[in-house]
C-alpha positions as CSV (number, residue, x, y, z in Angstrom):
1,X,0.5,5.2,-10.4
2,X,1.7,2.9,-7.6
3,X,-1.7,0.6,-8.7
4,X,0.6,-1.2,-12.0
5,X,3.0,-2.4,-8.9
6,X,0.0,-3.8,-6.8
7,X,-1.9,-5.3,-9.5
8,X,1.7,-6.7,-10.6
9,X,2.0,-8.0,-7.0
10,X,-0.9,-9.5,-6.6
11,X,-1.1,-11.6,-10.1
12,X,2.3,-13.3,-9.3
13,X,1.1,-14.3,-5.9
14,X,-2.0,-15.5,-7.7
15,X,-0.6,-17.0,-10.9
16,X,2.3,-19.4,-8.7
17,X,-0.5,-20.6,-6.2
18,X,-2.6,-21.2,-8.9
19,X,-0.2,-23.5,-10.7
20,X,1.2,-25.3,-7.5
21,X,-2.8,-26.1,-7.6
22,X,-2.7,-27.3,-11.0
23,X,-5.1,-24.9,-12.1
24,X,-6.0,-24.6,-15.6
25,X,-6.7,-20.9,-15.1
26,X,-8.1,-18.5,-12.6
27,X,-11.6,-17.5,-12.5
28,X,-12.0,-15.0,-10.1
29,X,-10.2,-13.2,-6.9
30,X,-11.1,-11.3,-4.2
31,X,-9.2,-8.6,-2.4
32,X,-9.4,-6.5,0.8
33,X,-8.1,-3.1,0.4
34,X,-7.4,-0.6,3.3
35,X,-8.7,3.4,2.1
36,X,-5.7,4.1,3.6
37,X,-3.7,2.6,1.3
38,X,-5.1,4.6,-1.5
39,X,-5.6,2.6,-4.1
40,X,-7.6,4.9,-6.8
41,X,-9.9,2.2,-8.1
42,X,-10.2,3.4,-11.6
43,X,-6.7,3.2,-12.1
44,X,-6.3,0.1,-10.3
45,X,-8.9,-1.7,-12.9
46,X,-7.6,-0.8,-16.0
47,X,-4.1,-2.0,-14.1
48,X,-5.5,-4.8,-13.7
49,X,-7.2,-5.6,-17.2
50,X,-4.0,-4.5,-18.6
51,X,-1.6,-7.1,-16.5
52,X,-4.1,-9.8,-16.2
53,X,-3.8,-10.6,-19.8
54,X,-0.1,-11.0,-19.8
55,X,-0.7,-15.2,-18.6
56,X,-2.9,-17.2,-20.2
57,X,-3.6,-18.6,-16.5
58,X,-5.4,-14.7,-15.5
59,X,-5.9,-13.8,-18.9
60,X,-9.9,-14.1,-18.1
61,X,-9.7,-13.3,-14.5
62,X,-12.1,-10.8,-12.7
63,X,-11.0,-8.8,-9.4
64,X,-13.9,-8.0,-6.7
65,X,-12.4,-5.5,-4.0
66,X,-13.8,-4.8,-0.6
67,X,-12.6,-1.4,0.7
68,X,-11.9,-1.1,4.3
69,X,-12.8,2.1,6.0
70,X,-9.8,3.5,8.4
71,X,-10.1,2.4,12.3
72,X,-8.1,3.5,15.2
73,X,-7.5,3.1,19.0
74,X,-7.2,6.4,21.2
75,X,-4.1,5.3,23.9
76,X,-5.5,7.9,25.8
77,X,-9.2,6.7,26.2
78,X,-9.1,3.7,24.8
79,X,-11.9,4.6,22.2
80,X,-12.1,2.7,18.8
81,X,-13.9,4.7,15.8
82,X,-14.0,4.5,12.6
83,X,-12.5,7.9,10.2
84,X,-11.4,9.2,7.0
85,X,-8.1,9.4,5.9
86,X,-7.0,13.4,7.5
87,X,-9.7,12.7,10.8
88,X,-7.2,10.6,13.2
89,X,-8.0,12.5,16.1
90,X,-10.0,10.9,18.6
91,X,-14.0,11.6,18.8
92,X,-14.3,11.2,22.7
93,X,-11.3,12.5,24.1
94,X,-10.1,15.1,21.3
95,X,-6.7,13.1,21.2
96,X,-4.3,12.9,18.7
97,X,-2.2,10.3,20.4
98,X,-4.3,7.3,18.2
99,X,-3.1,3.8,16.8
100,X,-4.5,2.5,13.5
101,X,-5.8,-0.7,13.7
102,X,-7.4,-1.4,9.8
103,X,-7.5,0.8,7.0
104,X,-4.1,-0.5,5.1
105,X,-4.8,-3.8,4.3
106,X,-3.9,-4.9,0.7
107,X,-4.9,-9.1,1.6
108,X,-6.1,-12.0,-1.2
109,X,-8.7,-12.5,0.6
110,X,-9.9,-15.4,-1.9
111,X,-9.5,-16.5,-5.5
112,X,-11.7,-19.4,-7.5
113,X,-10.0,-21.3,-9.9
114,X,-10.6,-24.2,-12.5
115,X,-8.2,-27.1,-12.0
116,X,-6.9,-29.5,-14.9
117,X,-9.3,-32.8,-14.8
């Protein structure tokens, strides 16, 4: 369950910019998440209640995620379409010589916080 590691990733990114910001804890964050990373959300929840709670700073924290669908570029055409994860091959052309272009992102996109005053 490669979602503890990401969850685990993403609250220390978010707990030591929180702090440099003299937050007094972290309300909410936002993530972009490529299907192509495949993240299983379920799992990637409960990671995320689990781990959240281990800093007072998250402890209350909720996580929205948008999921970005897979995109490529044929090089042979020069087509861009959209796909699923096993589907790579190009829609106009039929070729298999493609270039991803979104679908693995894993980005804090945002996260709202509460400072100290």
């Amino acid at each position: 369950m490669h979602e503890l590691g990401l969850v685990s990733g993403v609250l220390d990114v978010v707990t030591r910019t929180a702090r440099e910001a003299g937050a007094s804890r972290v309300v909410s964050v936002l993530l972009r998440i490529g299907d192509m990373a495949e993240v299983n959300p379920e799992s990637f929840d409960f990671a995320w209640d689990v781990l959240r709670e281990d800093d007072p700073l998250t402890a209350e924290a909720t996580v929205e995620v948008e999921y970005v669908h897979p995109r490529s570029v044929c090089s042979a055409c020069g087509e861009t379409f959209e796909h699923d994860r096993f589907h790579l091959r190009c829609p106009v052309c039929g070729s298999r010589e493609t270039h991803l272009v979104a679908g693995r992102e894993m980005d804090i996109v945002s996260m709202e916080i509460e400072d100290e005053t």
